[in-house]
Backbone bond lengths (Angstrom), bond angles and torsions (degrees), N, CA, C in turn:
res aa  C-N    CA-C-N  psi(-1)  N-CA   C-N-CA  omega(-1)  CA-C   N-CA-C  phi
1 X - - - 1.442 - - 1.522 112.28 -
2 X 1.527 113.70 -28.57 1.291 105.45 -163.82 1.573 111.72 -61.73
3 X 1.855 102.63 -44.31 1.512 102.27 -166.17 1.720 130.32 -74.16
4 X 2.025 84.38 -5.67 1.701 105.18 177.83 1.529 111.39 -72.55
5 X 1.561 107.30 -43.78 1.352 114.49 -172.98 1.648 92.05 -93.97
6 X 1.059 155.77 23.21 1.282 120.62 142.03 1.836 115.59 -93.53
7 X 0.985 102.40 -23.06 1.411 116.13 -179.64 1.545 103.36 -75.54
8 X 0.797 140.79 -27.53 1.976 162.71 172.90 1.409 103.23 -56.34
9 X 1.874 100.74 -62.63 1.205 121.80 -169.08 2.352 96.85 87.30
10 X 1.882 96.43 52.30 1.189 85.33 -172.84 1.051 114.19 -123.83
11 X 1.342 153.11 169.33 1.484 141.92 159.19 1.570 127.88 -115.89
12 X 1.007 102.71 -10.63 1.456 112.52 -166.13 1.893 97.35 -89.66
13 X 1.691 111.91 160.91 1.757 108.71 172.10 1.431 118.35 -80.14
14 X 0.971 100.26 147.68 1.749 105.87 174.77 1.455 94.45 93.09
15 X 1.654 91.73 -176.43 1.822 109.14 -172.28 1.929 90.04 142.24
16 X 1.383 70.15 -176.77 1.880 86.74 -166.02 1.816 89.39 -85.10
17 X 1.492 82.53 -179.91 1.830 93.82 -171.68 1.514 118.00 -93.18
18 X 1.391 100.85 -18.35 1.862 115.62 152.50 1.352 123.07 -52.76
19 X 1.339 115.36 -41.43 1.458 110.52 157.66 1.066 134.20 -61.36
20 X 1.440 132.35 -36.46 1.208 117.85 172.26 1.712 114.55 -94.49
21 X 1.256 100.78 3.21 2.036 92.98 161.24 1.887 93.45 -87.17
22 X 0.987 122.91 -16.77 1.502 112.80 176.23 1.814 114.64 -79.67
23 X 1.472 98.03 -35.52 1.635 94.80 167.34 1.770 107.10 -80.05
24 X 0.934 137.93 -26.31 1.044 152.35 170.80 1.244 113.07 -56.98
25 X 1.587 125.64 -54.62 1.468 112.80 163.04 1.833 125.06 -75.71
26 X 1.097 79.91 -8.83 1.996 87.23 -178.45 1.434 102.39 -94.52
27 X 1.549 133.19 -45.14 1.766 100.76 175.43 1.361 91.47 -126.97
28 X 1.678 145.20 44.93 1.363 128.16 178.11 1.010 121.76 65.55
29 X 1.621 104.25 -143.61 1.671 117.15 -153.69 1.986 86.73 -143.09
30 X 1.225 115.55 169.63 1.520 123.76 -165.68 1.716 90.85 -153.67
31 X 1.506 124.99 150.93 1.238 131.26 155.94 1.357 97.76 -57.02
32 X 1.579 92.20 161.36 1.961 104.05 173.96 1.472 98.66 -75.80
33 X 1.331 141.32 -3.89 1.499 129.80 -134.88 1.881 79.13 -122.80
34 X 0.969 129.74 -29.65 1.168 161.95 -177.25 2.134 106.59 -66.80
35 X 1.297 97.17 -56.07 1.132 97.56 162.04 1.812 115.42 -177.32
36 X 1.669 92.83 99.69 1.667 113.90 -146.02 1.696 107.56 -59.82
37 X 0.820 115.16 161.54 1.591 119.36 -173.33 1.555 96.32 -68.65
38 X 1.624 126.74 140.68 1.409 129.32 167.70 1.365 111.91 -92.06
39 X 1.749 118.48 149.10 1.675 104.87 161.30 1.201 119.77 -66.22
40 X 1.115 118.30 -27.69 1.582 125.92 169.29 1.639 117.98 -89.22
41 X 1.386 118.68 172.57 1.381 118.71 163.01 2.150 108.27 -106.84
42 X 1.330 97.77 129.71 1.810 94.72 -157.49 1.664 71.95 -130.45
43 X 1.732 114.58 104.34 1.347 114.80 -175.81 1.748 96.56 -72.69
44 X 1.165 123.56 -14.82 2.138 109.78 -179.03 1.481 121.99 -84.98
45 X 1.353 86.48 7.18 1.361 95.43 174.39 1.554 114.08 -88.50
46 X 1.576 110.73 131.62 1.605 96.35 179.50 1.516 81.29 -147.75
47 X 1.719 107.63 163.02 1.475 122.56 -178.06 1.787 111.22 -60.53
48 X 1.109 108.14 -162.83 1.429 112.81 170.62 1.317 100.96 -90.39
49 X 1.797 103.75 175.47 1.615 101.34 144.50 0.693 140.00 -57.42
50 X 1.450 120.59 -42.30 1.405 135.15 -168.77 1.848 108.33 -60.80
51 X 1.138 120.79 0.40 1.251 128.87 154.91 1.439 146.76 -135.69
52 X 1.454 109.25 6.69 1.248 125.41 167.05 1.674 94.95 -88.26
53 X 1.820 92.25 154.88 1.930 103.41 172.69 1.856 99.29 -132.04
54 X 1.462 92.19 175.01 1.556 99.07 -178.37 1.158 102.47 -89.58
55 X 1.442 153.83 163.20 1.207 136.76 138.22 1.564 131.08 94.74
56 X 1.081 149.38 165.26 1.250 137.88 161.46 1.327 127.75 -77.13
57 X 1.407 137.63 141.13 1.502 131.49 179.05 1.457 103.62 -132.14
58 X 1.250 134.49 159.51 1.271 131.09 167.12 1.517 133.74 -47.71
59 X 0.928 96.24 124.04 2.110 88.15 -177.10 1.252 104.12 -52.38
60 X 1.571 144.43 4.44 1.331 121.97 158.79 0.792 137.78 -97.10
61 X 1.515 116.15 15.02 1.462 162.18 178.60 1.060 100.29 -76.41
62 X 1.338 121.59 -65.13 1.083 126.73 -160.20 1.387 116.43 -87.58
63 X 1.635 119.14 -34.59 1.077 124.27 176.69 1.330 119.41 -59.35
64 X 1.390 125.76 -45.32 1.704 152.93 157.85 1.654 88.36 -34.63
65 X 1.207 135.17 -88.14 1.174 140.94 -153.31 2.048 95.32 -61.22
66 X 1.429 107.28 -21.67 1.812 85.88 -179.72 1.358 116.35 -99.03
67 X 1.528 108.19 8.85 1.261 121.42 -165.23 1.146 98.28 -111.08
68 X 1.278 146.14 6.10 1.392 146.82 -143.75 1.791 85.91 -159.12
69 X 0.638 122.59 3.80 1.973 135.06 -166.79 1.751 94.63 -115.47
70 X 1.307 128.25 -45.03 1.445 141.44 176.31 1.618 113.62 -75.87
71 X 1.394 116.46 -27.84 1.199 111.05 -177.08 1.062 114.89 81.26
72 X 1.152 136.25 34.45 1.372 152.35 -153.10 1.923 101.16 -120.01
73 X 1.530 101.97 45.46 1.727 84.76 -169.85 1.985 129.77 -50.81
74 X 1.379 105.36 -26.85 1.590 113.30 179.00 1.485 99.65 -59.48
75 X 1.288 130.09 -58.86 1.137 148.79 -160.48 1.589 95.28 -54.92
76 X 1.470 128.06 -74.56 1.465 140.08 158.98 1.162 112.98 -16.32
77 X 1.535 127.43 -62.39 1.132 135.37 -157.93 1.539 111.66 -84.24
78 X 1.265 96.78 -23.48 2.303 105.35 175.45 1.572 77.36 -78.49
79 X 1.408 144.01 -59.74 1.131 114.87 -145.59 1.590 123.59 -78.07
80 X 1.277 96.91 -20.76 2.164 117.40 179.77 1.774 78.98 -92.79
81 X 0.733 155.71 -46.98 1.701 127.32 163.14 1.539 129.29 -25.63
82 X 1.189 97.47 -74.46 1.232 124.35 178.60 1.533 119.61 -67.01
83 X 1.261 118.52 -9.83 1.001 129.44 154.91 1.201 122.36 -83.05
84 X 1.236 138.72 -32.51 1.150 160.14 -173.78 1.662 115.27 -104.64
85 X 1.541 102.21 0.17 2.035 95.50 178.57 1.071 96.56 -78.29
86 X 1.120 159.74 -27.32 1.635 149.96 -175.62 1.557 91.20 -26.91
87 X 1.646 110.79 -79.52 1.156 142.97 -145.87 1.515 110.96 -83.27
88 X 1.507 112.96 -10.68 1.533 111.61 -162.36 2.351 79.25 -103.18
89 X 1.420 97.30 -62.25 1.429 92.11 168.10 1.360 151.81 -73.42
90 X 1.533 99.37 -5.67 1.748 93.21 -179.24 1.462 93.45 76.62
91 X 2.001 106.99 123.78 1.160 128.07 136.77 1.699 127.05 15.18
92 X 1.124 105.17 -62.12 1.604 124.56 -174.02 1.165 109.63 -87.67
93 X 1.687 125.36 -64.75 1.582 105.27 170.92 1.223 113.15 -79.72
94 X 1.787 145.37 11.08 0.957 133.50 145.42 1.456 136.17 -72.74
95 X 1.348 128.75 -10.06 1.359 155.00 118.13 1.675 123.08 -2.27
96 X 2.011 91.02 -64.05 1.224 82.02 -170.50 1.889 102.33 -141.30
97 X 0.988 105.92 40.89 1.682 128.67 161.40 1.627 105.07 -123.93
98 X 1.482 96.39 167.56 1.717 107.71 151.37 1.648 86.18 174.68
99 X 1.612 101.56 145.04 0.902 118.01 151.54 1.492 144.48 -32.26
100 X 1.334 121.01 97.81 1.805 114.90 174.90 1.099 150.91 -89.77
101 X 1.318 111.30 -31.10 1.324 139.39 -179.00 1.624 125.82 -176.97
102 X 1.327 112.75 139.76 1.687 133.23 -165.76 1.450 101.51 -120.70
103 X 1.385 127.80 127.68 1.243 130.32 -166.41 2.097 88.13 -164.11
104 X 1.040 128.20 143.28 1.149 142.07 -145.68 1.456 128.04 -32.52
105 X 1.115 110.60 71.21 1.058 141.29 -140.59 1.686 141.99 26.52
106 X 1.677 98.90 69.32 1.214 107.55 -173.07 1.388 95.98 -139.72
107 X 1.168 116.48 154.03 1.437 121.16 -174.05 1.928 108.87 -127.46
108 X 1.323 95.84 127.70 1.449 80.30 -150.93 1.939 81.94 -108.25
109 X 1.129 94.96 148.85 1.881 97.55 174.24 1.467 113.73 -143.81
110 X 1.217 96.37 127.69 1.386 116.75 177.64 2.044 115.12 -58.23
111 X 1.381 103.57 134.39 1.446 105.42 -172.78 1.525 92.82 -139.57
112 X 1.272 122.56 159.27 1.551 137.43 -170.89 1.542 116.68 -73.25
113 X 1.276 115.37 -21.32 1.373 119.41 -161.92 1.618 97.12 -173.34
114 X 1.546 105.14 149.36 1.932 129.03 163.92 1.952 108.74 -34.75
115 X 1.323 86.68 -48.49 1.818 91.71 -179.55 1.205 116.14 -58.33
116 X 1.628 102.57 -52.68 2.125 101.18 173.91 1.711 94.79 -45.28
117 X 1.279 106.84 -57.72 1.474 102.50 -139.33 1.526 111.78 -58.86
118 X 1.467 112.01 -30.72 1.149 116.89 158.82 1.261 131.16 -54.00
119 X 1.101 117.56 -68.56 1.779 121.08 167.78 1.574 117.78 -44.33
120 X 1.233 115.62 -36.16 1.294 109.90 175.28 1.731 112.46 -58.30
121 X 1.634 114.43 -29.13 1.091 111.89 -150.50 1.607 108.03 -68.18
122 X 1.677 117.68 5.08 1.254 126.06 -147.08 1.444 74.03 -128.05
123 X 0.973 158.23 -99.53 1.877 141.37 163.01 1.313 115.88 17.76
124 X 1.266 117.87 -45.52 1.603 132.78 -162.73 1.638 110.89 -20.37
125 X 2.010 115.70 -62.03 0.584 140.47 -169.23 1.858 116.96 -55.89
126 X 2.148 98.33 -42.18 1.075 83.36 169.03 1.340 137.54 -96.81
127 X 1.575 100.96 -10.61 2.018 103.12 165.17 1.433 96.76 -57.67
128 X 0.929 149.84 -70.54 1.566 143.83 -168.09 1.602 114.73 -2.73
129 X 1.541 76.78 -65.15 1.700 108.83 -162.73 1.150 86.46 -59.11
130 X 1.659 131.03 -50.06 1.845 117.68 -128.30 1.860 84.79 -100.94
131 X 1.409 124.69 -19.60 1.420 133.68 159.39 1.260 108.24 -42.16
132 X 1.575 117.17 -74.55 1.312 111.29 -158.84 1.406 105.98 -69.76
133 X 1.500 122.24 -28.28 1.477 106.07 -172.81 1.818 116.94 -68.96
134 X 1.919 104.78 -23.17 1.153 85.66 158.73 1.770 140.14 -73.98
135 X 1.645 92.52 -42.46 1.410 99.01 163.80 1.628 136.47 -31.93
136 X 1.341 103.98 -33.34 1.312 121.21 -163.90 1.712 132.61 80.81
137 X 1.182 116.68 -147.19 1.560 116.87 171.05 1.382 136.23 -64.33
138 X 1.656 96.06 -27.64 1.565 101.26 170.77 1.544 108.34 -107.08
139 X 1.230 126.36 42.40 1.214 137.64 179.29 2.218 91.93 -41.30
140 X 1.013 91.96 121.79 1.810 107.06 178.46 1.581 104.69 -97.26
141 X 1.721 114.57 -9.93 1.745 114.16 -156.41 1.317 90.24 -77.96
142 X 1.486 152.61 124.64 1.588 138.97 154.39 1.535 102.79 -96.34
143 X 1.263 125.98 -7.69 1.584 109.93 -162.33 1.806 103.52 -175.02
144 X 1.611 94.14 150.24 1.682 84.99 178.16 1.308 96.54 -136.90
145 X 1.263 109.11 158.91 1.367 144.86 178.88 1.521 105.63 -115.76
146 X 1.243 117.59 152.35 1.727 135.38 -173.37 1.305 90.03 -140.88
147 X 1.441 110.23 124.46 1.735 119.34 171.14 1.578 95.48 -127.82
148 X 1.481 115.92 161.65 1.134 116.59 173.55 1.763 111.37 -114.88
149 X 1.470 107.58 133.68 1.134 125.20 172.99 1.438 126.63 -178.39
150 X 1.319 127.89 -150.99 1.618 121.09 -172.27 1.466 88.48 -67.92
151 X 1.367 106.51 159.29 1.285 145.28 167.85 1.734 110.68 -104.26
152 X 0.956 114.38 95.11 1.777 91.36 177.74 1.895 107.39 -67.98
153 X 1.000 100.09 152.22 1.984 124.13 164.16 1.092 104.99 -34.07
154 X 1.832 112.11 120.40 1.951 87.44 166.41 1.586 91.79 -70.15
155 X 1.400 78.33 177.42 1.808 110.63 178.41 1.676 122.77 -80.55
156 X 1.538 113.84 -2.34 1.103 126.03 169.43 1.409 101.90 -58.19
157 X 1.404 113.82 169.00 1.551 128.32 177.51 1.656 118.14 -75.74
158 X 1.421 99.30 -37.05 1.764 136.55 -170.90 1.467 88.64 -44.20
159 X 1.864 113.66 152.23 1.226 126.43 -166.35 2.130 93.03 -85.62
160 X 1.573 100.18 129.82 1.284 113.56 166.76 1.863 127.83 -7.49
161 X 1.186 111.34 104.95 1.478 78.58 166.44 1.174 144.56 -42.58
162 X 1.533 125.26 149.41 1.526 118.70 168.02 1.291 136.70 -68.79
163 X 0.933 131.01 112.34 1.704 132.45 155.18 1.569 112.24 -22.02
164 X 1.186 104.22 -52.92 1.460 119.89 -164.21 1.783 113.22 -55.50
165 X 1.033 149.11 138.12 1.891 123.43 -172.89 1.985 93.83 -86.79
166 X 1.024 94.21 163.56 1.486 94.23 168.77 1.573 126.54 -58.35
167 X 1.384 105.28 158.07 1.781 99.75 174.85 1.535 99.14 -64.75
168 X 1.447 119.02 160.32 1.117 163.25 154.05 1.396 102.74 -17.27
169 X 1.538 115.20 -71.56 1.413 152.02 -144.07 1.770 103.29 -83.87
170 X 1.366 91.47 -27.69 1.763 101.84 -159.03 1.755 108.02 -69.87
171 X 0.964 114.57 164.74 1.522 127.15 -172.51 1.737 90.64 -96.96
172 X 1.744 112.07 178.90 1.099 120.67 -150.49 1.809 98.60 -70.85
173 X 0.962 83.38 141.08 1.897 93.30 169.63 1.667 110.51 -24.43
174 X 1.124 138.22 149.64 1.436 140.00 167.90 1.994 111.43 -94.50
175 X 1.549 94.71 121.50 1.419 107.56 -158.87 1.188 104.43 132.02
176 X 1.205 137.93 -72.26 1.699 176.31 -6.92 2.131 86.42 177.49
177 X 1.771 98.47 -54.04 1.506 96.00 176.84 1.117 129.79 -96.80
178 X 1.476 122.68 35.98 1.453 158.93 165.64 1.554 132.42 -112.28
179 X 1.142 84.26 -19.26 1.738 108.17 154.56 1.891 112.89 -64.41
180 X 1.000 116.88 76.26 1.492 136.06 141.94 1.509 109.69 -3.03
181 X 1.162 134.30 -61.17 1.774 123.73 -152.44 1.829 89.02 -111.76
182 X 1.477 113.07 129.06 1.095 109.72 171.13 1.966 122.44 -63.49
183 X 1.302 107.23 -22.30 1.506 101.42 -172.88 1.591 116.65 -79.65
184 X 1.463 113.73 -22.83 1.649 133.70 -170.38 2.253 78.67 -90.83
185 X 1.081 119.57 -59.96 1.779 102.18 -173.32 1.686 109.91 -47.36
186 X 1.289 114.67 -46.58 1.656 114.45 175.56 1.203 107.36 -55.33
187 X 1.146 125.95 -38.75 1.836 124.32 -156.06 1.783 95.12 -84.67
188 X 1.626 111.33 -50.05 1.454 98.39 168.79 1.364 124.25 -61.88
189 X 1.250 123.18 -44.21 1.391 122.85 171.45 1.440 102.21 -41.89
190 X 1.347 134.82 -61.34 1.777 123.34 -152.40 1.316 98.20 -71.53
191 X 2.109 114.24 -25.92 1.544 92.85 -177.98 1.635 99.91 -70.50
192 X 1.228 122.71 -28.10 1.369 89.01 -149.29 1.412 114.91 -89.56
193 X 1.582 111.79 17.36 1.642 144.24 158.98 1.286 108.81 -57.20
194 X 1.334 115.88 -83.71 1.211 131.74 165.80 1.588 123.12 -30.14
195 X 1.339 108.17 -57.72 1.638 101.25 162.38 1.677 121.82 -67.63
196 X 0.839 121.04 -1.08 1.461 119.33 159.57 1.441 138.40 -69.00
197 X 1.671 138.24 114.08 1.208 124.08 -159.47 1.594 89.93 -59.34
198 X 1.733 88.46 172.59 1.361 110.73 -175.56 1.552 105.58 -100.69
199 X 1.221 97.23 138.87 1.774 101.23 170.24 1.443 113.15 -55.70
200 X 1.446 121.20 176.19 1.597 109.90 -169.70 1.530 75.52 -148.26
């Protein structure tokens, strides 16, 4: 209530549920320990600084910071992944990978089909690398796994990837020359050879 009714300019309990996604985008979210639920509503009560913010920030801001508040490091680390596959995979395998699950130190990622999963397995070496450099120093990733299943949508606006493999005829995948490390561009290039029907 507090951050609904200051943003309101309100004092009294209750209000609609727009208000508090409006206090909610103006100073976030706080642990309960931070500032514990009352039996009563005592409108002079407000948190510290040390947990109010100015302004709006992204809810993954915030979510990252409540997920990292639980101690929940796997959980953290799929989510600063996955935030970060754009950039750890390149355009093209960010398309049609994403990260799923971390279980003792293996990182397992979802791919569309047996063929990704294969071809990737020859990449291995360089998601590692382009992992830990996002991860940082305590990089936790030792090993990956490729399972096959849904892919969710990136979050770009851009029309869905295709199911379909490219024509035959077509030049290198788009993304493909934004790929940074020359040995991970060859390995996508042959997959995206390989997924191509065959001429007859």
């Amino acid at each position: 209530n507090w951050s609904a009714n200051k943003v309101c300019g309100d004092t009294a309990d209750g209000g609609f549920f727009s208000d508090l996604w409006k206090g909610f985008a103006a100073y976030g979210i706080c642990a309960e320990e931070d500032m514990p639920y009352q039996p009563s509503f005592a409108p002079a009560e407000a948190p510290g600084a040390n947990v109010t913010r100015k302004g709006p920030v992204p809810l993954s801001a915030d979510l990252e910071r409540y997920l990292a508040s639980l101690d929940l490091p796997q959980v953290a680390l799929l989510v600063s992944l996955h935030k970060a596959w754009p950039g750890i995979a390149g355009p093209l395998l960010a398309s049609r990978t994403a990260p799923a699950r971390f279980r003792n130190g293996v990182l397992t990622i979802t791919v569309p089909n047996h063929a990704w999963a294969q071809e990737l397995q020859l990449c291995k070496p360089a998601l590692l690398s382009k992992i830990a450099g996002a991860a940082g120093p305590k990089n936790p990733v030792s090993d990956l796994r490729f399972a096959v299943g849904t892919v969710p949508l990136p979050e770009a606006n851009g029309p869905a990837p295709s199911e379909e493999p490219p024509d035959a005829a077509s030049p290198d995948p788009e993304g493909l020359s934004d790929v940074a490390d020359p040995e991970m561009r060859e390995s996508l290039r042959a997959i995206s050879r390989r997924l191509r029907p065959r001429e007859e």
